[in-house]
N, C-alpha and C positions, 0 to 999 in steps of 0.2 A: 224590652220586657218579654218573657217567656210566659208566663202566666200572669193573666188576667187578677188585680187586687181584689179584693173586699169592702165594697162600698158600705160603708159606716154610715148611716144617716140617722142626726135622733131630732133635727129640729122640732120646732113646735108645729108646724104647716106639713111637715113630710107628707105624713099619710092622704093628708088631704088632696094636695101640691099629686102626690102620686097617682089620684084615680082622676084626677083632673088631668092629668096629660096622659093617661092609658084613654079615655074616652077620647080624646084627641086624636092621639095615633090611629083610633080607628076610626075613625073621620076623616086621614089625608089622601088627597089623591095622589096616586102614582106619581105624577108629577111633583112631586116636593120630595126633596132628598136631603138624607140629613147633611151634606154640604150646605145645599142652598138655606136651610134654615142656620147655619152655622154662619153665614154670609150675611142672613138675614140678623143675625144677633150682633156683627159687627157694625150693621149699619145703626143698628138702634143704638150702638156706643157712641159711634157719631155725631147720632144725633142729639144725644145729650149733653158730650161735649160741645156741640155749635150751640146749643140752647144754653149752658152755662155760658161761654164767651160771650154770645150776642145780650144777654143779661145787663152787660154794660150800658148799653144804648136804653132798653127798657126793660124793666121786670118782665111784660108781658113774655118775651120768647122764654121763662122757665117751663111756660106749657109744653112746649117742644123737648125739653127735657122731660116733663111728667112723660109723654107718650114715647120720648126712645127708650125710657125705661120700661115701658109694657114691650116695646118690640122687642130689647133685650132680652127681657126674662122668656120672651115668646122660644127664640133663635135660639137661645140661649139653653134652656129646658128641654126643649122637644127634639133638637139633630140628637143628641145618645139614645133617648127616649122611643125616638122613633124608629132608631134601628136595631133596638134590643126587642121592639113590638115584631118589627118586620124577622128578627133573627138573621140579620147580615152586618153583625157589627167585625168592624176591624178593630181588634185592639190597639195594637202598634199603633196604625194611623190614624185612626180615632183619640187616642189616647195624645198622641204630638198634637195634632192638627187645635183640638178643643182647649188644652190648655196652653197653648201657644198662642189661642186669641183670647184666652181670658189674662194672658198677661197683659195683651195689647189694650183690652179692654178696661183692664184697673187704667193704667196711666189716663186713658182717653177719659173713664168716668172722674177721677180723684184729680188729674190735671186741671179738668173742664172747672171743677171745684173752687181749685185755686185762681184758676183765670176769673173769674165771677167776682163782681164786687163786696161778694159778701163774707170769705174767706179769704185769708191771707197764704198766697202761695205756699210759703215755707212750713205754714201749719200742715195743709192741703199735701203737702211732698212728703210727712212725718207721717200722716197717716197711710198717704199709697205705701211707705215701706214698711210700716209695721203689717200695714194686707197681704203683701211680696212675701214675708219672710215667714209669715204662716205658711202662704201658698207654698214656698218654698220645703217646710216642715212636711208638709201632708205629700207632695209629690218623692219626698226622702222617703218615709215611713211606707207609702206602698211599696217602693222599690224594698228596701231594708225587710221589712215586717210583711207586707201581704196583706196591707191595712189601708184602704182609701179612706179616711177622714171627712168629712165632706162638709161635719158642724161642730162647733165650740161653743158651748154657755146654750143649748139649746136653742144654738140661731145658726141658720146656715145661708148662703146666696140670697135667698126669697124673701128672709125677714130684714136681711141687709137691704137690699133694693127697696122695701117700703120704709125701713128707716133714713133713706135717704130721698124717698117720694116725700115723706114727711116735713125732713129737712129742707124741703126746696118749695112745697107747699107754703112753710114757715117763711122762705126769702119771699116768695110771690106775696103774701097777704100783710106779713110784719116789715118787708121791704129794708132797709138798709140802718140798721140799728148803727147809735154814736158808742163808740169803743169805749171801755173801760179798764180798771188795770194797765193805763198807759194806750194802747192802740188797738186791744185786744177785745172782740164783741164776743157776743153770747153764743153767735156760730161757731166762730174761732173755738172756741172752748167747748163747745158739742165735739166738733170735728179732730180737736187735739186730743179730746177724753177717749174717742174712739181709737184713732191710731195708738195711743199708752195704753190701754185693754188688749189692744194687736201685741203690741209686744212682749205684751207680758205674759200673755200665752204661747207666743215661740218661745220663751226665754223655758217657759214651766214646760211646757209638753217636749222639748228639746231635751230635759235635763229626765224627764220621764223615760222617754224611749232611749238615750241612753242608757240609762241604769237597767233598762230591762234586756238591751243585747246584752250587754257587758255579764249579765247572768247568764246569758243564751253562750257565750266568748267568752268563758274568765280566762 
């Protein structure tokens, strides 16, 4: 990439989400780089996938998942953040490196998901690729357009992570619901409704930014 996209952001948290990690950035010591906080967001993936897996044995480890999702969003938010603060951002490799572990990071989070007794893998697999194939849309349309996307329906990353703080709050206190519609519980059905919203916004904003090169290219 030669020039740097246009970060599009309309969530509902943005603005807020933004002065909250600009106070931040000037608060870090020297010592924290936006690597290491970018490291630091991988482990908090981890960590939520081990807390989802270990769920099997007892509810209690979804706490572990409550807090890799603070540590995510921490790692997560703050490496761009904090080098667009400092003014030493690399595009090119900032740009690979970041969304190269937020792919690794859907699997680990939406995997973790599925491995957990409370979702059924194959639902869990429907919704990482309806996430994938957006992610997919928006890293096109910078390249194509000059457009970083960043939120859809007025929800972007932050509100995604508390609706899935939520969802796991819901396993931790409501614990392991009997299936209905044959095998299929009321997480299943959160979680599936989620991934069909995912694709049906790749399907629509795919068919948008075509029609609008196709004007730019007749």
């Amino acid at each position: 990439m030669t020039n740097t996209p246009e970060r599009i952001q309309r969530n509902i948290l943005a603005a807020t989400e933004r002065r909250l990690l600009t106070w931040l950035c000037g608060r870090m010591p020297e010592w924290v780089t936006s690597d290491r906080l970018t490291c630091l967001g991988m482990i908090g993936s981890v960590m939520v996938f081990a807390g989802y897996a270990a769920s099997a044995w007892t509810a209690t480890w979804l706490w572990l998942t409550i807090i890799g999702y603070l540590v995510q969003w921490f790692g997560d938010s703050m490496d761009g953040s904090l080098a667009r603060y400092r003014g030493i951002e690399r595009p090119n490799y900032g740009y690979f490196l970041d969304h190269s572990c937020d792919g690794v990071a859907t699997v680990l989070i939406i995997g973790g998901i599925g491995c957990s007794p409370f979702v059924r893998l194959d639902v869990a697999l429907f919704a990482a690729i309806g996430y994938l194939l957006l992610s997919v849309h928006a890293y096109l349309a910078a390249k194509v357009c000059g457009e970083f996307k960043l939120s859809y329906l007025a929800a972007g990353p932050t509100e995604l992570r508390l609706m899935l703080i939520a969802l796991t709050l819901a396993m931790l206190f409501l614990g392991h619901q009997p299936g209905f519609l044959g095998q299929v519980s009321g997480f299943d059905m959160f979680v599936g409704l989620v991934g069909a919203v995912l694709a049906i916004l790749f399907v629509n904003q795919s068919i948008v930014t075509g029609r609008r090169l196709a004007l730019l290219e007749p």
